[in-house]
Structures are given as structure tokens and as C-alpha cells.
C-alpha positions as CSV (number, residue, x, y, z in Angstrom):
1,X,-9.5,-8.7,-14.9
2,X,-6.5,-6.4,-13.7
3,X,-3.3,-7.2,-12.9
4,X,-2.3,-6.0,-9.4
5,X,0.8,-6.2,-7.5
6,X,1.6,-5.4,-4.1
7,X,5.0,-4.7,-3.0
8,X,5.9,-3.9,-0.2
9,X,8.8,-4.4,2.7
10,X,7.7,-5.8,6.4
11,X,10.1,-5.8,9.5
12,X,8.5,-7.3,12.2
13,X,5.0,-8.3,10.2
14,X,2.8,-6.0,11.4
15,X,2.8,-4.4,7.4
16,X,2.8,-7.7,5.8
17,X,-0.6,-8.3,7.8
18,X,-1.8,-5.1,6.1
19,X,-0.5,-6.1,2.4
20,X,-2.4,-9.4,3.2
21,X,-5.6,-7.6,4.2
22,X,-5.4,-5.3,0.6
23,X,-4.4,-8.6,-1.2
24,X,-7.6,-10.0,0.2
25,X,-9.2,-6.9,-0.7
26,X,-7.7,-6.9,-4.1
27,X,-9.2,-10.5,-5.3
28,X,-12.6,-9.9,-3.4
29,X,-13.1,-7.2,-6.1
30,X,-12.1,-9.1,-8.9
31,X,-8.3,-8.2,-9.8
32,X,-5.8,-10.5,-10.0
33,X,-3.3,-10.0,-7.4
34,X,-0.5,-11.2,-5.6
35,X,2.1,-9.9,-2.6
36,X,5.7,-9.4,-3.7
37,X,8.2,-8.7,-0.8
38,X,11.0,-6.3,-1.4
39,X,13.6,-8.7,-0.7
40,X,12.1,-11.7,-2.7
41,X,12.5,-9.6,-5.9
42,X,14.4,-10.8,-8.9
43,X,13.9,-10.6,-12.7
44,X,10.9,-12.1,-12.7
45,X,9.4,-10.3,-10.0
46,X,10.7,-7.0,-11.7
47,X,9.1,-8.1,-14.9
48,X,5.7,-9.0,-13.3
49,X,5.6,-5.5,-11.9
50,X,6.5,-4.3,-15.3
51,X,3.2,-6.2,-16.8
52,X,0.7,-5.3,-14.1
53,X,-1.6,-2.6,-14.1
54,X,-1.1,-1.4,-11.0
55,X,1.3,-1.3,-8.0
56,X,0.5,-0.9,-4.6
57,X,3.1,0.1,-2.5
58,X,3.7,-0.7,1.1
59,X,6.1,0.3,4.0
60,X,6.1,0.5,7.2
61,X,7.0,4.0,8.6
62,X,10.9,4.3,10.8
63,X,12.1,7.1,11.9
64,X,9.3,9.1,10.0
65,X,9.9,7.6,6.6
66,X,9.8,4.4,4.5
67,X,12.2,1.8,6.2
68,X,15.5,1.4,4.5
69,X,14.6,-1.6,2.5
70,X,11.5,-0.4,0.8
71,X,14.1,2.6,0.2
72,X,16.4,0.1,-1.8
73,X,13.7,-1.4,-4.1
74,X,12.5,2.0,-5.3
75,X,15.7,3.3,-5.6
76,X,16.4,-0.2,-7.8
77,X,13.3,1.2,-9.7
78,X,15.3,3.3,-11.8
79,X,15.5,0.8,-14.1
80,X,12.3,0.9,-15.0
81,X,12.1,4.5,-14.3
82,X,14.6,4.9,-17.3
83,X,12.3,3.0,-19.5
84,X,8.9,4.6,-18.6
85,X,7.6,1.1,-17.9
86,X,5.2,1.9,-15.0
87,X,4.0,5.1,-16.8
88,X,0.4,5.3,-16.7
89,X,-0.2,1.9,-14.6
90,X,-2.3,2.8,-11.2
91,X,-0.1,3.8,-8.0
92,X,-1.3,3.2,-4.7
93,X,0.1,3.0,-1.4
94,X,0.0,2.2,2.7
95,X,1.7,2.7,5.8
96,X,1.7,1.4,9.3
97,X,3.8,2.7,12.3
98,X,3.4,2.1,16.3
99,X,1.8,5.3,17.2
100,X,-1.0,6.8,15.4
101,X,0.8,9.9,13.5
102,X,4.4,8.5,13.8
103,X,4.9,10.7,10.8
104,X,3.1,8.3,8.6
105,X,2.1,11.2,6.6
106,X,5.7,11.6,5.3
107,X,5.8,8.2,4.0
108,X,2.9,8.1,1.9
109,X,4.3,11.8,0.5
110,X,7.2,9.5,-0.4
111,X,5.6,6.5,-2.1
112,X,3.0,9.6,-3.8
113,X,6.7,10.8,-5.5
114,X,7.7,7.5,-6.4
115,X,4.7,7.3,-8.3
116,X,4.8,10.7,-9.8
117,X,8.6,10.0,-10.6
118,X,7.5,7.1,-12.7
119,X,4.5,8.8,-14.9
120,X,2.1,6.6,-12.3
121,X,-1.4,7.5,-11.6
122,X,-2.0,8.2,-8.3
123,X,-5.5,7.2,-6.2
124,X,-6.1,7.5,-2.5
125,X,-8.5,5.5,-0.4
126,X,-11.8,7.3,-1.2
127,X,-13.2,7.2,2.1
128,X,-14.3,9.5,4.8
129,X,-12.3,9.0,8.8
130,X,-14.6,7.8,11.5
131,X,-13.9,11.1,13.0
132,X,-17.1,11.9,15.0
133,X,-17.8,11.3,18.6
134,X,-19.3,7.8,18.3
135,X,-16.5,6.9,16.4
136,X,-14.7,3.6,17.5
137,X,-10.9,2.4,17.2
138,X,-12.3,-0.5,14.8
139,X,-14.2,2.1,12.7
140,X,-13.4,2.1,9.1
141,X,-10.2,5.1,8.7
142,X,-9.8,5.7,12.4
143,X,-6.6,6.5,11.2
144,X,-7.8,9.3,8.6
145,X,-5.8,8.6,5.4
146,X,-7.3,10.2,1.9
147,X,-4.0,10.2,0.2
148,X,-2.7,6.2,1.5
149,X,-4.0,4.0,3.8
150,X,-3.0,4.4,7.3
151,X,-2.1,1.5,9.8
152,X,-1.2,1.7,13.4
153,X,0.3,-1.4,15.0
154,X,1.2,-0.5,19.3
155,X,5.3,-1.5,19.4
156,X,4.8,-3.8,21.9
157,X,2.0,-6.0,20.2
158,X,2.8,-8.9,18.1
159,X,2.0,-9.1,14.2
160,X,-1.2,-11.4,16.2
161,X,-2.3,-8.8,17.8
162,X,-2.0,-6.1,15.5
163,X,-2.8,-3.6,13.5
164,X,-6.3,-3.7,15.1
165,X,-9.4,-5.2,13.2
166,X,-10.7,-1.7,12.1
167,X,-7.5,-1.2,10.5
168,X,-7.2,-4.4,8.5
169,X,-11.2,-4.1,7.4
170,X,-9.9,-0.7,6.2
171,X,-6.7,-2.1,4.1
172,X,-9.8,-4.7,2.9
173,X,-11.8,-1.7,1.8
174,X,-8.4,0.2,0.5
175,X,-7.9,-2.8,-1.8
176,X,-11.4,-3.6,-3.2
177,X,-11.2,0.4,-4.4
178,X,-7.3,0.2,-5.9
179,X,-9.2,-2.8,-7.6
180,X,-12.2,-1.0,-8.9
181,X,-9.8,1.8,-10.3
182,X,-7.6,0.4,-12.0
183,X,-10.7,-1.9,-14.2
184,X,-12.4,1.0,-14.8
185,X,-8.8,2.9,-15.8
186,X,-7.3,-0.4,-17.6
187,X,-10.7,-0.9,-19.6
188,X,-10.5,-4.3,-18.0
């Protein structure tokens, strides 16, 4: 069974709802799993992510990049960094922001080089956008993301309201793959 971890930073819950949808995705597949905010971490959090096989990373998207407190766990990450200890484990990642681009795009480049920085192997979502004329807002990837999953939560709706159901199915599906990758790459 792989070990998965999914950190990630939320500011008004909106991404949490997200990292709780690719959680659920996560153990539906068969991984073993768990959420780890950015600002619950401590040794043993750092040494968890040190033993999992992969790590999902989550943020929402500010100002068209990862808010400042995901920014401070990966820049605490050089630790590990300097000791290779993520080399070769899986590296996945997701976004949300209130509009639908909101340069989400820039953030997922970001958590892509965080991975790369730390010898990780990268995998995307794997699926195709709803992108066709029949397509609705609670298809699966109305957002379109092939590199990281894409969220879109409207900035006046509460963390009840949003991201939309299409959007947390999607994180669903988003996990269930990370899952399935990293057992086939862990041998697990």
C-alpha cells in the first residue's frame, strides 16, 4: 500500500476542501494517506513526508502564485533538499483560485520546480477537459489541468459552497490516479 502525503496550505478553506476531496481520492484507490497543513508541520510531520512515497502538493493561487505560506514550507524544504530525501518519491500537485485562469497555471509551474528541485517524479492528472459544447461546469476538468489539478472557488462563496461539485469529483479522480502511480512506481 503507498504511503501518500498531502500537504498543502488553505486560507480561507476553499483548498483544504480540495486536499480533502484528493485525500478521499487517495484511500478510495488503496494508498495510505493523510492531509498535512503547512502550518501544523514539525519534525514529525517533516519526517513522515521524508518516509512517504509520494507528496502531493497544494496551494491556493494569490496574486498569480502559491500563497506565502505554502512559499515558507517549501522554502523550509531545503533541508531535505540538501539530503536528497524526496528524490525519486512521486510529486503531484493542485491549485484553486476565485476566477477560472487567475494564473493558476503559474502555480502549478511552481510546485512542478519544487519537485524537479528535489529529484521528484512528476505526474499530472491524466485526463482529458470537458471542453466540448455539451460540456457542463460539474464536468470532470472543466478547468483543463494536464500538468495539476485545477480548482476554481467564486471569492464571494463560502468554503460550503465551493469549489463546485465537478471540481471536487475531479480532485477525487486526481487522487485515485496520484494513487495508482505511485503503486505501480513504488512496486507497492
Amino acid at each position: 500500500m503507498p504511503k501518500i502525503v498531502i500537504v498543502y496550505h488553505s486560507g480561507y478553506g476553499h483548498t483544504k476542501k480540495v486536499a480533502e476531496a484528493v485525500l478521499a481520492g487517495t484511500q478510495g484507490a488503496g494508498a495510505e494517506a493523510k492531509l498535512m497543513p503547512v502550518g501544523d508541520l514539525d519534525d514529525a510531520g517533516w519526517a513522515e513526508l521524508d518516509a512517504a512515497d509520494a507528496i502531493i502538493f497544494g496551494a491556493p493561487t494569490y496574486m498569480g502564485g502559491p500563497s506565502a505560506d505554502f512559499k515558507k514550507f517549501a522554502d523550509a524544504s531545503s533541508k531535505p533538499w540538501f539530503a536528497q530525501k524526496w528524490k525519486d518519491k512521486v510529486a503531484a500537485g493542485f491549485t484553486n483560485s476565485a476566477t477560472m485562469n487567475g494564473d493558476k497555471f503559474n502555480t502549478i509551474t511552481y510546485l512542478v520546480t519544487l519537485a524537479m528541485q528535489h529529484g521528484m517524479i512528476w505526474a499530472g492528472t491524466g485526463m482529458m477537459p470537458s471542453n466540448t459544447k455539451a460540456a457542463t461546469r460539474n464536468d470532470l476538468n472543466f478547468v483543463g489541468g494536464f500538468t495539476g489539478l485545477l480548482a476554481q472557488s467564486p471569492a464571494d462563496a463560502s468554503p460550503e459552497e465551493a469549489p463546485p461539485p465537478g471540481d471536487l469529483e475531479t480532485a477525487k479522480a486526481f487522487g485515485a490516479r496520484i494513487a495508482t502511480v505511485t503503486a505501480r512506481w513504488a512496486g507497492k
